[in-house]
C-alpha positions in Angstrom: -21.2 99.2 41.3 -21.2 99.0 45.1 -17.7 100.4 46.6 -16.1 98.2 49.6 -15.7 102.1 51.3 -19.8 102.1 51.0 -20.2 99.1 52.1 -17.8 99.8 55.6 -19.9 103.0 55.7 -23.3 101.5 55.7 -21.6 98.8 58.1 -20.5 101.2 60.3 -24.1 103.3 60.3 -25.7 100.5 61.0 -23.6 99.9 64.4 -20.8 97.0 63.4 -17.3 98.3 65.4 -13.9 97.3 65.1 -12.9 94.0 67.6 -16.7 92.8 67.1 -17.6 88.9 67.1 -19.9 89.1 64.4 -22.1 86.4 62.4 -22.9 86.9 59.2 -25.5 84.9 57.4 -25.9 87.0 53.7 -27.8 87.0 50.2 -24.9 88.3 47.6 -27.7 88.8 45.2 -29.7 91.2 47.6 -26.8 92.9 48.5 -26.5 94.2 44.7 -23.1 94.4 42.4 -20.2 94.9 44.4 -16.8 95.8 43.4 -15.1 92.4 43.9 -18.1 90.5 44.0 -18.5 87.8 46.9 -14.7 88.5 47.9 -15.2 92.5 48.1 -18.3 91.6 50.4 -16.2 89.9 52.4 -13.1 92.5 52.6 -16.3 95.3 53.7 -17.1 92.8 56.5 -13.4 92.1 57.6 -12.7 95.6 57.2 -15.8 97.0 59.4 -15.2 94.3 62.5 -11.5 95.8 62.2 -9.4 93.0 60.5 -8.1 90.3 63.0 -8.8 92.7 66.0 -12.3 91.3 65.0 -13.8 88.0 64.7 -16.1 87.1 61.4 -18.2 84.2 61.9 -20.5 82.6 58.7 -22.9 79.1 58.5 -20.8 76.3 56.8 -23.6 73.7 57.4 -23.6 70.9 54.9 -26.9 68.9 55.8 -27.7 65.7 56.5 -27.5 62.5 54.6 -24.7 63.6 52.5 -23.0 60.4 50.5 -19.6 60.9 51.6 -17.6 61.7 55.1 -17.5 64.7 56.2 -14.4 66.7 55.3 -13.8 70.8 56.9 -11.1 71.1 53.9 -13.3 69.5 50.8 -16.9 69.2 51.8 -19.1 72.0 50.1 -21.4 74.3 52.1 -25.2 73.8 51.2 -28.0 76.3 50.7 -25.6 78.9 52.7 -24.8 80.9 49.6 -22.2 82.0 47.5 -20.5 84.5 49.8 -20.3 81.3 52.6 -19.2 78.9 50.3 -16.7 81.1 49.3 -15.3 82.5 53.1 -14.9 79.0 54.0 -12.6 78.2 51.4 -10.4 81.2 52.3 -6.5 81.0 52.8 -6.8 81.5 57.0 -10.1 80.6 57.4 -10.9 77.7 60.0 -13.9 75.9 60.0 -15.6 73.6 62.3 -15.7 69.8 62.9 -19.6 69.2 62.8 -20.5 67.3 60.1 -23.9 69.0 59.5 -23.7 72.2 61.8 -20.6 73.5 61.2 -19.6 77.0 60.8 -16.2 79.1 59.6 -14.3 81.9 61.4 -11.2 84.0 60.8 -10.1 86.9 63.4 -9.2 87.0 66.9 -11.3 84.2 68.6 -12.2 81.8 65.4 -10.1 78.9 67.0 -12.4 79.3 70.1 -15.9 79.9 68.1 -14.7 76.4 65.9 -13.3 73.9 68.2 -14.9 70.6 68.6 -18.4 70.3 69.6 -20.6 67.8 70.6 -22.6 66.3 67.9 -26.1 67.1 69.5 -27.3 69.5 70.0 -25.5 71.0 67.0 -26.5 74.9 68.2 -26.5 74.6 72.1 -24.1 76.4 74.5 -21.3 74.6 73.7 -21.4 75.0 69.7 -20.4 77.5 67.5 -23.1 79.7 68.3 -23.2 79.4 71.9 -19.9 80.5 72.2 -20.7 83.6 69.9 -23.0 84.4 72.4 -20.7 84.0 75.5 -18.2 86.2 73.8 -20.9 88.7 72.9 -21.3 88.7 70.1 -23.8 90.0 67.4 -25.4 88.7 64.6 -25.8 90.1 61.1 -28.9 88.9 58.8 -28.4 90.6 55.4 -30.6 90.4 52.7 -32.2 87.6 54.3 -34.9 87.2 57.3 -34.7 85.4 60.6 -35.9 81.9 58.9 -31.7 81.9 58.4 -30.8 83.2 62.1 -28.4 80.0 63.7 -28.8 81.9 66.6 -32.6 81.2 67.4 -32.1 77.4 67.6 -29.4 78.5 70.9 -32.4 79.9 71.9 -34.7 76.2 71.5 -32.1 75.0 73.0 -31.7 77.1 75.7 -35.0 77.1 76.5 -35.6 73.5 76.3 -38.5 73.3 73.6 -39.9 69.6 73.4 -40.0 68.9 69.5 -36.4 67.3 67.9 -36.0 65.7 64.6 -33.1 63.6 63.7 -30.2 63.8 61.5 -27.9 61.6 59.8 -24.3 61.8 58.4 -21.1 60.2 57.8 -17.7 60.9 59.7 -14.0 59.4 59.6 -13.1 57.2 62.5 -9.3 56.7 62.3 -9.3 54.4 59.0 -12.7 53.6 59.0 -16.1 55.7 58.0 -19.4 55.3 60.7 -22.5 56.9 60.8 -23.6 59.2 63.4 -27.1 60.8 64.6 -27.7 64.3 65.5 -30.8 65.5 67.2 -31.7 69.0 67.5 -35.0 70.8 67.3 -36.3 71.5 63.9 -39.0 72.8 61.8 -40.2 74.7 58.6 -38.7 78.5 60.1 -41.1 80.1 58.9 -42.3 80.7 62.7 -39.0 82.6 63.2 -40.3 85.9 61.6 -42.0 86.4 65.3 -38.2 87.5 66.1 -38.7 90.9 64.5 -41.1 92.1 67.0 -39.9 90.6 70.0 -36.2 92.4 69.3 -37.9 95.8 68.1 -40.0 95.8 70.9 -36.7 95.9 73.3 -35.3 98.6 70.6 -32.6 95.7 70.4 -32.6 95.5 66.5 -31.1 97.9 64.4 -32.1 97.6 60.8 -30.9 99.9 58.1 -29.2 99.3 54.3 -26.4 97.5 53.2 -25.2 97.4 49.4 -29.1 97.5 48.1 -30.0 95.0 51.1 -32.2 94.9 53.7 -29.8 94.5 57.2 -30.6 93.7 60.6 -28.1 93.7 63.5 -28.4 92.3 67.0 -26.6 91.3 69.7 -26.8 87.4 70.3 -27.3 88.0 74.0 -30.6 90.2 73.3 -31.7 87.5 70.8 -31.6 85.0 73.7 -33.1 87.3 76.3 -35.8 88.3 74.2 -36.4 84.8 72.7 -36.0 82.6 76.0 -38.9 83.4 78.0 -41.4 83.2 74.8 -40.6 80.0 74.3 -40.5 79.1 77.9 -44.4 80.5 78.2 -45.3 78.4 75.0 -42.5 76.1 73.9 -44.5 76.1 70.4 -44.3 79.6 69.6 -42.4 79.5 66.6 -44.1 76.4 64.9 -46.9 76.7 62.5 -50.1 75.4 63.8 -50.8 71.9 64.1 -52.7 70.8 61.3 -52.0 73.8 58.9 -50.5 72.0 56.2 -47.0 72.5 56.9 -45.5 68.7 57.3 -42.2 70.1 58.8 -43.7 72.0 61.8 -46.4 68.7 61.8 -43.6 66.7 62.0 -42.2 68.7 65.3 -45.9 68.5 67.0 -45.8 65.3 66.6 -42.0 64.3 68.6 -43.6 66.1 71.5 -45.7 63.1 72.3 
């Protein structure tokens, strides 16, 4: 059984401080058994960004096309894992008001990282995420690669790729229920593994253990800078080729025009 005082250890080795922003998108099942399951996780985590003098920051997306209006208090994450589901649901926690995009934050600067954003883009400058990155914040993938990293559509965004796919979802309009449309760039991921290299090549990645999981940790800003001008020299860089098969990155070629 993992110990929460191992897990603040590894935490702590791998460079997370007391009074950091920090995002956390985790597999509890790479992570191993902890003591406390998904709730002692999230004690290490609080713990190693130093309680409320710290901010911790996890996806609460719920997807498109979802059958009834989105609620912050009742509607469940999806595909975000149990340790997400969970944090959002925590006594303190706020969460967002995006009904696709949204993410959940406890500490010193949650009410700023979850204020109202605009629907589209749902992970530009003004969005959960961009605000991460204006406060400095870093970015914690563990147990799980950089096809989960929020962060790198900021950087589409910032960077002003071509391709966007569309989105759909319900929201509450004073007594009534309406349907809105989000558009942000989109794709299969897998194209985001090229984020590895260009952070190690900057020695901007630190990767070590956590619990029995791979961990990567990075600062959002080096994300961008690293990210940014790739994109910029060929907007496609993280999509598979055109033609390969993969109908989600074909799909992305093809809203270019």
């Amino acid at each position: 059984m993992i110990s929460k005082q191992r897990l603040v250890g590894q935490l702590r080795e791998l460079g997370v401080r007391a009074g950091d922003v920090l995002v956390v998108h985790t597999s509890f099942r790479a992570v191993g058994p902890v003591s406390g399951g998904p709730m002692g996780l999230i004690d290490a985590l609080r713990t190693a960004v130093g309680g409320d003098a710290g901010t911790l920051v996890m996806p609460s997306m719920t997807g498109g096309d979802n059958p009834e209006p989105y609620d912050p208090r009742r509607t469940p994450t999806r595909g975000m894992g149990v340790v997400a589901e969970l944090f959002r649901r925590l006594p303190g926690v706020g969460r967002g008001d995006h009904p696709t995009s949204t993410f959940a934050a406890v500490g010193r600067h949650a009410s700023r990282i979850i204020a109202p954003q605009p629907l589209s883009p749902p992970h530009g400058p003004d969005s959960p995420i961009g605000r991460v990155h204006a406060l400095g914040g870093s970015v914690l993938l563990l147990g799980v690669d950089h096809d989960a990293n929020t962060a790198l559509h900021l950087a589409e965004d910032l960077a002003g790729v071509p391709y966007r796919s569309e989105d759909h979802a319900l929201v509450r309009d004073g007594d009534r229920v309406r349907e809105v449309t989000i558009s942000e760039p989109d794709h299969c991921g897998r194209g985001f593994a090229a984020a590895d290299d260009w952070l190690r090549e900057r020695g901007a990645q630190r990767e070590g253990r956590v619990g029995d999981a791979t961990a990567r940790l990075f600062s959002c800003r080096d994300l961008v800078d690293a990210v940014v001008p790739r994109l910029v020299a060929d907007p496609t860089a993280m999509l598979c080729a055109e033609g390969s098969g993969c109908e989600e990155c074909d799909e992305a070629h093809r809203s270019i025009g």
